[in-house]
Each structure stands twice: as C-alpha cells, then as structure tokens.
ZAZA-352028 format. One record per residue (C-alpha): x, y, z. Coordinates in pm, 1 decimal. Each point is the difference from the previous one (the first is absolute). Last residue first. Example, Ala and Ser with C-alpha at 12.3 -4.5 7.8 and 13.67 -1.06 7.14 Angstrom:
2
PT, 1367.0, -106.0, 714.0
PT, -137.0, -344.0, 66.0
END
This chain:
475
PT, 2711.7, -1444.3, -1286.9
PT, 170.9, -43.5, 370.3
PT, 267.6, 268.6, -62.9
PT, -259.8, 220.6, -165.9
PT, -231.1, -3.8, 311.3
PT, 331.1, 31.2, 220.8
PT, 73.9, 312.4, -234.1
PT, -356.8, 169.7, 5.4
PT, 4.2, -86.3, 398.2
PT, 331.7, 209.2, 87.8
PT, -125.3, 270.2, -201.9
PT, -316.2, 43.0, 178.8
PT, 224.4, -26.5, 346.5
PT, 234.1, 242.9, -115.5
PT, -375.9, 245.6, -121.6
PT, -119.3, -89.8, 349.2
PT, 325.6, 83.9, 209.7
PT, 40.4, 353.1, -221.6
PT, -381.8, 89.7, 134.9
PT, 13.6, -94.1, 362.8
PT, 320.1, 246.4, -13.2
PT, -192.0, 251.1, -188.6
PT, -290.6, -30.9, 303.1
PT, 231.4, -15.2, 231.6
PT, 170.2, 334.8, -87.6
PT, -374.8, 156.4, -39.1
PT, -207.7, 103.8, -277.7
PT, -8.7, 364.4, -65.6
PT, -310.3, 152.8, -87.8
PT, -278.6, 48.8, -258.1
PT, -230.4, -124.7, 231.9
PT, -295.2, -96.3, -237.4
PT, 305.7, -121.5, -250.3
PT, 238.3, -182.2, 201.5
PT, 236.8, -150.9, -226.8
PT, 128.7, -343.1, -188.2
PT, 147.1, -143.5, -301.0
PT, 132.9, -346.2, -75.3
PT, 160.1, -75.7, -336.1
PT, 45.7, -303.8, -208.7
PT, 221.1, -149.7, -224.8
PT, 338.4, 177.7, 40.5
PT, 263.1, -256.3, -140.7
PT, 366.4, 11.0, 146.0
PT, -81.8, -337.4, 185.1
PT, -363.8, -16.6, 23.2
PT, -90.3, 318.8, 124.2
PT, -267.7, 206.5, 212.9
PT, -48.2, 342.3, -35.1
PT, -43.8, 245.9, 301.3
PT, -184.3, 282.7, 22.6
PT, -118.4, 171.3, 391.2
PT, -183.5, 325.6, -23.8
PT, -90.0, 344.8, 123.5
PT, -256.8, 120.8, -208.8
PT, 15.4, 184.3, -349.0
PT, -304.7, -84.5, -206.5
PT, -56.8, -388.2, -146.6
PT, -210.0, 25.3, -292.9
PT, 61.7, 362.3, -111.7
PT, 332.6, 52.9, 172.3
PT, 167.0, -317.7, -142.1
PT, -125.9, 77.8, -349.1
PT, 121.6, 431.4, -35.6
PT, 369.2, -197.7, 183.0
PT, 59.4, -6.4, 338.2
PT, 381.2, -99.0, 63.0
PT, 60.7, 358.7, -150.2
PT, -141.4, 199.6, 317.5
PT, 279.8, -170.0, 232.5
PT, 59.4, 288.8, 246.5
PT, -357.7, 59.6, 91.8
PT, -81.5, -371.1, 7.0
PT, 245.0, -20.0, 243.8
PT, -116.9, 191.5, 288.2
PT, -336.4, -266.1, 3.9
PT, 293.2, -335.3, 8.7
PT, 51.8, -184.0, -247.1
PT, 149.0, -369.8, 75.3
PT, 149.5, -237.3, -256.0
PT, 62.0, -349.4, 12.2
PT, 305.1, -139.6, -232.8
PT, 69.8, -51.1, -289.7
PT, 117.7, 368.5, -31.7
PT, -60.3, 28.6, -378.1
PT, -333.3, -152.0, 18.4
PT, -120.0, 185.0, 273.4
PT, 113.0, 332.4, -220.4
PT, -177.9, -151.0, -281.8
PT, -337.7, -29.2, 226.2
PT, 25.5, 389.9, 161.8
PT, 148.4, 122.9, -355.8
PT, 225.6, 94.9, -236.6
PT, -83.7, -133.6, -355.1
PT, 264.5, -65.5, -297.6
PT, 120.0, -363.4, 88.5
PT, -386.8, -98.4, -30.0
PT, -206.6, -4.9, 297.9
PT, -329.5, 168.7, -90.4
PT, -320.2, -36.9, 234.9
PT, -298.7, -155.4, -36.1
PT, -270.9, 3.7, 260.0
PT, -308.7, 144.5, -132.5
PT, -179.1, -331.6, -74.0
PT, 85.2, -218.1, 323.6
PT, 56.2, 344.5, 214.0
PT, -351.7, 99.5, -53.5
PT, -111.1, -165.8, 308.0
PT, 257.8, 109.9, 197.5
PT, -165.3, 318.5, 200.0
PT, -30.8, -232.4, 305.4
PT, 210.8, -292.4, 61.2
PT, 159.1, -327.7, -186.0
PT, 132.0, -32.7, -334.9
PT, 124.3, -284.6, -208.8
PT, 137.7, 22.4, -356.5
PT, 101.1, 343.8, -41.1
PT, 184.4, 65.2, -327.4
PT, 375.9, 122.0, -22.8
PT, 105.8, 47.2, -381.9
PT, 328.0, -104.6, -164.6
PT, -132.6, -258.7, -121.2
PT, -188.3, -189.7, 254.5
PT, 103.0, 73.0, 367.8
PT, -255.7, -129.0, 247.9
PT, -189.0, 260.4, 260.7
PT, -93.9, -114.4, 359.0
PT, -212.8, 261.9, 161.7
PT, -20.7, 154.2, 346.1
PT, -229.8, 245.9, 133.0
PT, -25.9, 89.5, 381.4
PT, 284.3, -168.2, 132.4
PT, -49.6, -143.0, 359.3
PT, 289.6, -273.1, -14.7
PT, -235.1, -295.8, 81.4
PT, -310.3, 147.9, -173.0
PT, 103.5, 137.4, -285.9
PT, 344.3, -148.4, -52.5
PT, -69.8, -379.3, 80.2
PT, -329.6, 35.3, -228.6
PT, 293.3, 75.9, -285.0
PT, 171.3, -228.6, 144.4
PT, -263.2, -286.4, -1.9
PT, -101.9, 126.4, -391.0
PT, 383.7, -32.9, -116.9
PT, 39.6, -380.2, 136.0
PT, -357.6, -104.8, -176.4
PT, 141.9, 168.1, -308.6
PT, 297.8, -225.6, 4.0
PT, -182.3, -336.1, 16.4
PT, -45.4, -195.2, 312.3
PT, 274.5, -280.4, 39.0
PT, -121.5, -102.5, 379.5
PT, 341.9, 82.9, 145.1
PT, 4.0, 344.7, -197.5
PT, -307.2, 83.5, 173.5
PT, 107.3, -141.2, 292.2
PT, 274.2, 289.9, 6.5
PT, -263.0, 242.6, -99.3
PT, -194.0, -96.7, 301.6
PT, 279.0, 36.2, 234.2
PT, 15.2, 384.6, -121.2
PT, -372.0, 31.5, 40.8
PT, 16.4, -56.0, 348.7
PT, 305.0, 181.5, 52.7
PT, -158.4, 278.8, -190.9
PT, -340.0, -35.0, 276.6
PT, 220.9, -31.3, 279.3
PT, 134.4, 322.5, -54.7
PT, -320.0, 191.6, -117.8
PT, 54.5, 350.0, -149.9
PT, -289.4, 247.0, 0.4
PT, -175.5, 38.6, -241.8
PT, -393.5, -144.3, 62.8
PT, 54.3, -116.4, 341.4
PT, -108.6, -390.4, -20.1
PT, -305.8, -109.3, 177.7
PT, 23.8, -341.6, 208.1
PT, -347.0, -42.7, 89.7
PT, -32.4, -219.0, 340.0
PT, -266.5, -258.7, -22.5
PT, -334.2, 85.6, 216.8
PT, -42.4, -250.7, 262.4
PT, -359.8, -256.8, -81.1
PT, -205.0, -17.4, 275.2
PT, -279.6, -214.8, -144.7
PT, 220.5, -311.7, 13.5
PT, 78.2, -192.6, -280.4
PT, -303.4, -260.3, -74.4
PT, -101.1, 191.3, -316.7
PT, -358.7, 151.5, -63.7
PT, 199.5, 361.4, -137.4
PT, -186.1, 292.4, 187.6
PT, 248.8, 22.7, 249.3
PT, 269.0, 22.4, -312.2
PT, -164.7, 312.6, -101.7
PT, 176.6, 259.8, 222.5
PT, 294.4, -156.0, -72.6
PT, -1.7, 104.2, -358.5
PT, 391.4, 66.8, -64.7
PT, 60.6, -256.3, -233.2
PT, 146.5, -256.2, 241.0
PT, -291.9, 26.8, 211.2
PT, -173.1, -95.5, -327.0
PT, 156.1, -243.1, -82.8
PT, 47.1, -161.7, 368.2
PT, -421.7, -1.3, -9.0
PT, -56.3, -193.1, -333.3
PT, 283.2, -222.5, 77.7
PT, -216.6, -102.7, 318.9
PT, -320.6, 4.5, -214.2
PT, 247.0, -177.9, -278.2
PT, 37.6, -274.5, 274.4
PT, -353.7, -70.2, 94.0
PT, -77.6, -23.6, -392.2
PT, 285.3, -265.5, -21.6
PT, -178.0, -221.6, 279.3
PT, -373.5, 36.0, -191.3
PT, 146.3, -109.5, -326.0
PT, 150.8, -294.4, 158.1
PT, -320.6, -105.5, 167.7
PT, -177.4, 9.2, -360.4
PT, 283.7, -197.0, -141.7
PT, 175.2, 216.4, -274.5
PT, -38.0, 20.4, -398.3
PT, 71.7, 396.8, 38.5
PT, -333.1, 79.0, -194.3
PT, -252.7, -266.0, 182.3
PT, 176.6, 77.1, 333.6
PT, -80.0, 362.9, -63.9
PT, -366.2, -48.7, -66.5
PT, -38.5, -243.9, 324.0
PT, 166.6, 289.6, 208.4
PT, -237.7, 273.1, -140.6
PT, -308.9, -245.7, 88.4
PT, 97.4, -81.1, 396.3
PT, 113.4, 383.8, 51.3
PT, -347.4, 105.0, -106.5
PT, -110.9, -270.8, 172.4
PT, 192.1, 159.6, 344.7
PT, 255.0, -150.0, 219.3
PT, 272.1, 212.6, -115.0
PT, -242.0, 327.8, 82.2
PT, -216.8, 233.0, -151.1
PT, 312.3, 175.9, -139.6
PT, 149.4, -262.9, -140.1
PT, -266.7, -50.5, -253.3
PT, 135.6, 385.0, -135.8
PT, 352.5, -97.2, 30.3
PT, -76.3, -348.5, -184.6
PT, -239.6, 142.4, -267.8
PT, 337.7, 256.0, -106.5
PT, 212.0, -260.6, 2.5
PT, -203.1, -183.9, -219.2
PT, -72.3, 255.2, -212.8
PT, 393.8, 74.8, -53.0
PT, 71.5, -326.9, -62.6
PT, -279.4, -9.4, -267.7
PT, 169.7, 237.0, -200.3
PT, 348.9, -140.8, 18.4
PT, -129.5, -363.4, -81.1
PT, -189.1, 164.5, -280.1
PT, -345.7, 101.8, -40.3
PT, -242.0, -198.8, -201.8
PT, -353.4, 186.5, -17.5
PT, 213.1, 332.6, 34.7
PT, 56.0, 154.8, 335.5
PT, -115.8, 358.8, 85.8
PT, 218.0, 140.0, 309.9
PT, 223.0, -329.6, -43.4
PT, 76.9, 126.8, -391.7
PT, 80.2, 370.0, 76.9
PT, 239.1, -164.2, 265.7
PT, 164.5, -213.5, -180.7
PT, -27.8, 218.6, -330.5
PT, 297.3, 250.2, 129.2
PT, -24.1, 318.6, 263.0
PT, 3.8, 212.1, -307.7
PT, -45.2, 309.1, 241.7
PT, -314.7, 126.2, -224.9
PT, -113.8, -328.2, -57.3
PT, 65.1, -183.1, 372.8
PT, -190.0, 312.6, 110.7
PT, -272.7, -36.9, -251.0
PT, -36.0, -347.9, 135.4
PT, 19.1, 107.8, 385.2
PT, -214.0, 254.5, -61.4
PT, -282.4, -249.8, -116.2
PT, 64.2, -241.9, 219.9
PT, -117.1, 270.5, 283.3
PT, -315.4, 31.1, -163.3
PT, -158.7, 327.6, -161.9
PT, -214.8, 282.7, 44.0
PT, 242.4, 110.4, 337.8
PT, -285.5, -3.0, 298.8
PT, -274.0, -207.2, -152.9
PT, 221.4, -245.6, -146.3
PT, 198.7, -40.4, 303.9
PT, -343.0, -33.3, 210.4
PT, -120.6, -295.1, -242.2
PT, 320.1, -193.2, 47.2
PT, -43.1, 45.9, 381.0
PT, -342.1, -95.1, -15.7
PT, -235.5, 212.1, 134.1
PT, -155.5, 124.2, 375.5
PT, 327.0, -69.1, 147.0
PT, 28.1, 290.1, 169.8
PT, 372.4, -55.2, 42.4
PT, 64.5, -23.9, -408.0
PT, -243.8, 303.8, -19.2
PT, 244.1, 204.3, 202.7
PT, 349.1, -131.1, -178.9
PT, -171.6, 93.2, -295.3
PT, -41.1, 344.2, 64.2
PT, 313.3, 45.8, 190.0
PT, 204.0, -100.3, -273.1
PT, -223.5, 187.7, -235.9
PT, 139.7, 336.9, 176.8
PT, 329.6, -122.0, -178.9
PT, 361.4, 12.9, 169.0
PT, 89.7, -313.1, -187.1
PT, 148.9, -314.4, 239.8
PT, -349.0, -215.6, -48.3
PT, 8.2, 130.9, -380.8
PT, 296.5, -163.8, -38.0
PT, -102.6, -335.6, 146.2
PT, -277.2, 1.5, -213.6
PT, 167.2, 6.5, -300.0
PT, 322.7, -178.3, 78.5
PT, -232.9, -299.6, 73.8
PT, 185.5, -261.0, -226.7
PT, 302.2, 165.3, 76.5
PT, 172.4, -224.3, 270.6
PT, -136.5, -299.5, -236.9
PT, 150.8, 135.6, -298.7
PT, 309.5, 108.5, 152.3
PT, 96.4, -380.5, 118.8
PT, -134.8, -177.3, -331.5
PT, 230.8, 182.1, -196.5
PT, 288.7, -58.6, 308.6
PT, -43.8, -361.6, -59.3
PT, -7.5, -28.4, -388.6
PT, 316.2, 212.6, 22.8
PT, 133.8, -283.1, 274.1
PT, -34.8, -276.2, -234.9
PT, -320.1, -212.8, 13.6
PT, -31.0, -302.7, 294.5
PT, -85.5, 252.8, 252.5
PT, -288.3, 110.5, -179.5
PT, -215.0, -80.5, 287.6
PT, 189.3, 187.8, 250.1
PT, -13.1, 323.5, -189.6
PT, -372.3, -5.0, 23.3
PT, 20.6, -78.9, 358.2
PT, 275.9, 310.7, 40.9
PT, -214.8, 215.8, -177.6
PT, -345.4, -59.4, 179.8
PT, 124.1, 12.6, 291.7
PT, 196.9, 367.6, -74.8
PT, -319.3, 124.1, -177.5
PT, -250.7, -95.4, 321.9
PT, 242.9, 158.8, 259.9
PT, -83.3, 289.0, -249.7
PT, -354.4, -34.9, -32.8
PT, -10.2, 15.1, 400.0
PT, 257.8, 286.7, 41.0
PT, -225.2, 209.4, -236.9
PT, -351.3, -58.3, 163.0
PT, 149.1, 76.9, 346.4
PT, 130.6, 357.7, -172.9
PT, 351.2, 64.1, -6.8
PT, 93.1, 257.3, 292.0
PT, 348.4, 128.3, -127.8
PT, -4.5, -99.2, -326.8
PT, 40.4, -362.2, -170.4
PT, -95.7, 34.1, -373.0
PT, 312.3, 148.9, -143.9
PT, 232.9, -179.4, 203.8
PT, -190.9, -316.7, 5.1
PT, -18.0, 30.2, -383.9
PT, 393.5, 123.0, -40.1
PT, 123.2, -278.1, 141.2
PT, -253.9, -295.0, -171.7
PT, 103.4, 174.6, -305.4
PT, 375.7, 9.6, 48.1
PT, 3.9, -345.1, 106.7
PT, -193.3, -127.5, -285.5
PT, 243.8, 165.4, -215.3
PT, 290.7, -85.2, 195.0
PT, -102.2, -389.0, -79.3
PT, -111.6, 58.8, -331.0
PT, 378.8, 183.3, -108.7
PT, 182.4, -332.6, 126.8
PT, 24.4, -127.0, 424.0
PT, 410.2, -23.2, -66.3
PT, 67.2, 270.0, -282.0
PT, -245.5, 293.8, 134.9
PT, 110.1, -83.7, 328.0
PT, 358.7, 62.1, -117.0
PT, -88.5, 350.5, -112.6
PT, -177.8, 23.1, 288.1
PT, 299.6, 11.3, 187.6
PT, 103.1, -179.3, 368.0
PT, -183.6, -314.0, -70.1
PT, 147.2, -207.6, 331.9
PT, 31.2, -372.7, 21.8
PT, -319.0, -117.0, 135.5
PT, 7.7, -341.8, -234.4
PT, -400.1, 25.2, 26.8
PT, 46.5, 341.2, -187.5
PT, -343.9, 33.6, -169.6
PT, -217.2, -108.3, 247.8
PT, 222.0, -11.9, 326.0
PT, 53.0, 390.5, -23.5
PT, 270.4, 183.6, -186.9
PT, -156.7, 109.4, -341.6
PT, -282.5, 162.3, 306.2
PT, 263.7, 203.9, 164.5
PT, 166.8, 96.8, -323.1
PT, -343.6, 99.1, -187.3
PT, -102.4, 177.8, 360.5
PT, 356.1, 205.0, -40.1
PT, -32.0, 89.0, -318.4
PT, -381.4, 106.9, 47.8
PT, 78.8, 255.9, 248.0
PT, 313.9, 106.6, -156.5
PT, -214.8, 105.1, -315.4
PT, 169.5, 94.5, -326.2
PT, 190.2, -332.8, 29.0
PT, -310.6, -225.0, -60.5
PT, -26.6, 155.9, -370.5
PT, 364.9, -4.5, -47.4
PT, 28.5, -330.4, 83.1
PT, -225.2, -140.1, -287.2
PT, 235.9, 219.2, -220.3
PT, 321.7, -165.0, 158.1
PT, -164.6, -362.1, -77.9
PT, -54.1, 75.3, -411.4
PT, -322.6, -19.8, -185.1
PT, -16.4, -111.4, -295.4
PT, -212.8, -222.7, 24.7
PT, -239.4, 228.7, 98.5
PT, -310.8, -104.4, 286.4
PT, 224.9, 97.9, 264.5
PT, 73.1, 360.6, -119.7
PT, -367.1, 75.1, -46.6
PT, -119.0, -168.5, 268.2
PT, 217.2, 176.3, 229.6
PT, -78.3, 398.3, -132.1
PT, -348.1, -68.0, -1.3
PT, 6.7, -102.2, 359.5
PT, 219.9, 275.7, 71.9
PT, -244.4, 249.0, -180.6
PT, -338.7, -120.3, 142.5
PT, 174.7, -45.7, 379.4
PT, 105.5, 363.7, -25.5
PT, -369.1, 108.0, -120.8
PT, -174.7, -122.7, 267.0
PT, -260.8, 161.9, 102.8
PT, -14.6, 259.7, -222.2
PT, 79.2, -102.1, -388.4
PT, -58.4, -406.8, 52.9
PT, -300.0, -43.3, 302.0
PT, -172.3, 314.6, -152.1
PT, 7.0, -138.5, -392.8
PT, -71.5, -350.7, 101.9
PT, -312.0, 120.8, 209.3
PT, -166.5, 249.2, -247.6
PT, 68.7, -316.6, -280.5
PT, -164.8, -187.3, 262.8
PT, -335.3, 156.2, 23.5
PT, -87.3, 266.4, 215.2
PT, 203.7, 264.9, 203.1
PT, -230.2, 222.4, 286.3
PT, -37.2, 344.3, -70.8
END
C-alpha cells in the first residue's frame, strides 16, 4: 500500500530511511543550542564517526573557514576557532550528502541538491555583514529548505518511481503530480522535518514566511529564488527580477548585485566539491569548468596510532599556550591528542576535588556515563588504580597479565564504571599538588597497548604539564 499524507512520509523518511541521520542531527542541535554546553561534548558527537571527523577537519581547513591555511589538526580546536554553529552546519551539511547521496542518486536528486548548495552559499553571501553564527543559520536553512523532497528522491519507495513517471509524462503539473502521488507537498515534509529534527525557526520560517520576515528569513528566500531563476539561465527575466529584489535588500548597484551573484555560483560549486558532492557541482550554473577533479578524502584509521597526527597536535598545544587559551581548552586537545593521535580507545580527564577523582572530559565509546558515574575515592586510606598514580607521580602502564596480579587496585566502583582493561594513569601536578588525572584503555579490544603507544602517552602528559606551568608563569 502506497504511503499518503505527510505525517506517513515524516514518519518513514525519520524511523527507516534514515534513522542515523534523525538521531545525530538530534543529538547536534541539542548540544549546540545549550549554553551549557561544553567543546569536548560537541567533539564527542563527531568523534564517534571517523568518517565525519575527518570531513569536519578537511572542510574546518579549507579557504572558507581557514583563509590563514594554517592546519586544524583536532576538532576540538575547530570547535574553538570556526565556534559550535560553524561545526554544526558542517556536521549537517556532512551527514545530509552522506545520508542522501547513494550509489546511483536519482537525476531529480542531484538537481535539487546542486540547487540547496547555490542557494546556501548566496543566502550566506548576503548576510555577510552579520556575525558568522548569523551566517552559518542562514547557510543550513537554505541547504535544507527542500530536505523534504530531496529525501524522498534518495528513499527506496515504489512512489519514487510513481512520481518520477508522471513527472516525465508531463500530462500535470509537477506540483499537482507530488500531491497526487504522496497526499501532500514537498514543503510540507520539509516543515515537519525541520519540527521533528528541530532544524531551528530559519528554516521553518523561509518554508512559510510571515507578512514581515526577517533579514535571515528573507535571505534564505532569496537565495532560494536565485538558484531556482538560475536555472533557466543568467540571461533570463526570471534572473533579471530575482537580481533587482536582491539589490533592493543588500542596498547594492543593480550591476554590482549581478557580479557578486556570478561569484557565489563559483563559491557555490567549490563548496560543494569541498563537501564531498562532486557529482552535483556540474549542475551548479558557475563559470568553473564542468570537469570538476574529485578532492582527496583524508580518512583517519579509527585506533590506530597516528605519528604525525600527535606531533601535529603536540605543536598545537604549544600555540595554545602562545595564544593564552584557557586550561580546559589545553586538556580537551590532549585528550583528542590521545584518542586519535595515540590510538586509545577511551580516555578521560578526571580533576581531584576532595579527596575524590571525578571525570571531567571523556572521549570514546562506552564513556558516556563516565561524567555521572565516575567518582572514585582517593583519601590517604584507599588503594587504588588512581591513588596508586598519584603516589608514583608519574605515568603508569598496566598491562592485560597484570590486572590478575593487582586485583586490589580495582575497587567494587572502579570495576562497575570502568571494568578491568589494560590501562595507562597518570596524574598531572603543579609542584607537589596532584590536580588532575588522565586515564586511558582499550575497551572493545581489551588488549595490550603498545611500548610506543605508553611512550607517546608519558611525552603528552610532560608536555601537558609543561603548558599548565608556562600558562601559570605568564598569568
């Protein structure tokens, strides 16, 4: 039986077709849409996926949001330098073209989406005098705008080939054709999408605009009446009208208006080769050339140790402490430095508060519970993994045959949140003062990490502790 009506639609495009996107999306607008929201949570998210790490830290790195080119080696620092609406709209824009962009997209689908990306970056473009959150707002709401339809272009649906039949017949319109085939309108889905996803009141606004919408409402029409125009040609009255419009809202010259359009078709088209939609950048009326070469992915080895990638990070933490960032900004970069520099499969910073270690910062699978769960006595009395570190001052390495032998460094606690894994513990002092610990294992492996690995380890916790002291020194 065919599906009718867009609460059928909404409900099959967000619990079956694609019910990873739902949750992730979810997940990101929830934690960047909190104030209190901290940068190594943010992180988290990207971190489960190395896919999506690795196009957030190609992407933080291109002309657009690094014009100084000097590398973004964590996202933890992308997070800090492009700000938690910048990844945001990164993430979303990732994680639609990967969601939406099979093997053999439908013609229908690459040609809405080449739309979305033109539409975004000219909508972005006209905001440029706003601050860069105002930017990337405008940005995702003007890629989105036809999340509905483009969604149900990349569903596995019979309707799919239903409509796509009566929309080559020709015999109706095509708005009359979609309403015949699914019960409802495109805009339609895309609203209830935007509800259900809480996709913010940009784009629920542009879909159906107030009688006064604001500058960051009608952006987002305008870019979207531009990509469509654009379509029928540059030379066009359709073109002719939009153009006029947009000079009226940007306070521009008429021939002005026209030259920065040409260039945000050309920006248009580098975005979204940049993003990973080649295949739509054809389709994109720019004057780059129609052959466009696919971009090289970098994609990171989920854990397993990266050389250059801890030197990388290394030199970062040493501009960190040039640039005066604050002391949790330090701890998040090696924390990322551990994970996916030094392969380590969970890691968590913990600070010392009375006599009690609490986990501050965690990274990895399994760790979500660490932040509540994740308290462990330290008092003169207790013998274990964390007071042992503390004891030793210095960094400690368990190997799998020593759990066995060292039963009483895992207290009832330790083995209910943590579990018994091979492990590297260090604390990190100030003077004689413990104030923070570092802990790390391999928990889906459960097996020993190697002698470069604990080595890699030690020289990040000396050169955490060398930065907490110059940061002091120069406070």
């Amino acid at each position: 039986m065919a599906l009718k009506g867009r609460d059928a639609w909404v409900e099959q495009l967000s619990k079956r077709e694609m019910p990873v996107l739902a949750g992730i999306l979810t997940e990101l607008n929830a934690l960047t849409g909190n104030d209190d929201t901290e940068v190594n949570q943010l992180a988290d998210v990207i971190l489960k996926d190395a896919n999506l790490t690795s196009q957030v830290l190609r992407i933080a790195n291109s002309v657009h949001y690094n014009p100084s080119s000097y590398p973004i080696n964590t996202v933890s620092r992308a997070i800090i330098l492009i700000g938690f609406t910048g990844v945001r709209a990164i993430c979303i824009s990732v994680m639609v073209i990967d969601s939406l962009l099979g093997k053999e997209p439908r013609e229908h689908l690459l040609e809405i989406m080449a739309q979305s990306f033109h539409a975004a970056v000219q909508a972005r473009n006209l905001m440029k005098g706003a601050n860069t959150d105002v930017q990337e707002e405008v940005f995702i709401a003007a890629l989105l705008y036809h999340l509905g339809q483009m969604a149900f272009w990349a569903s596995g649906s019979n309707s799919v080939e239903l409509l796509d039949q009566k929309l080559a017949q020709g015999d109706i319109p095509a708005r009359e054709a979609v309403d015949d085939v699914l019960g409802c309108s495109f805009k339609s889905i895309s609203s209830a999408l935007a509800d259900n996803w809480n996709l913010g009141e940009v784009l629920k606004q542009a879909l159906y605009p107030p009688q006064s919408p604001t500058p960051k409402v009608a952006a987002v029409i305008l870019g979207q009446q531009l990509s469509e125009a654009a379509t029928k040609g540059w030379d066009s009255v359709e073109v002719d009208e939009i153009v006029k419009r947009i000079a009226r809202f940007s306070g521009v010259s008429v021939a002005d208006t026209k030259k920065h359009i040409l260039d945000g078709a050309d920006e248009a088209a580098s975005v979204a080769l940049t993003y990973g939609a080649e295949r739509v950048c054809h389709l994109i009326p720019s004057r780059m050339e129609k052959e466009l070469s696919k971009l090289g992915e970098e994609r990171f080895k989920a854990m397993e140790a990266d050389p250059q990638l801890q030197l990388n990070i290394l030199r970062e933490l040493s501009n960190a402490v040039m640039e005066n960032l604050d002391v949790n900004a330090i701890f998040q970069m090696v924390l990322e430095g551990l994970h996916r520099g030094v392969g380590l499969e969970r890691v968590a910073l913990c600070f010392l508060r009375d006599d009690t270690v609490q986990a501050k910062f965690v990274l990895g699978d399994n760790t979500a519970h660490w932040r509540e769960q994740f308290q462990i006595p330290v008092g003169k009395l207790e013998e274990n993994l964390f007071s042992k570190a503390i004891k030793l001052k210095e960094s400690m390495r368990l190997k799998a045959s020593d759990i066995s032998q060292n039963q009483h460094l895992y207290s009832p606690k330790i083995s209910e949140v943590i579990g018994k894994y091979p492990s590297f513990v260090s604390g990190i002092f100030i003077g004689n003062r413990c104030i923070a610990l570092f802990y790390a294992d391999r928990w889906k492996l459960g097996e020993d990490m190697s002698d470069e690995q604990f080595q890699s380890f030690r020289h990040f916790m000396l050169q955490t502790q060398m930065s907490l002291q110059m940061l002091a020194e120069k406070r």
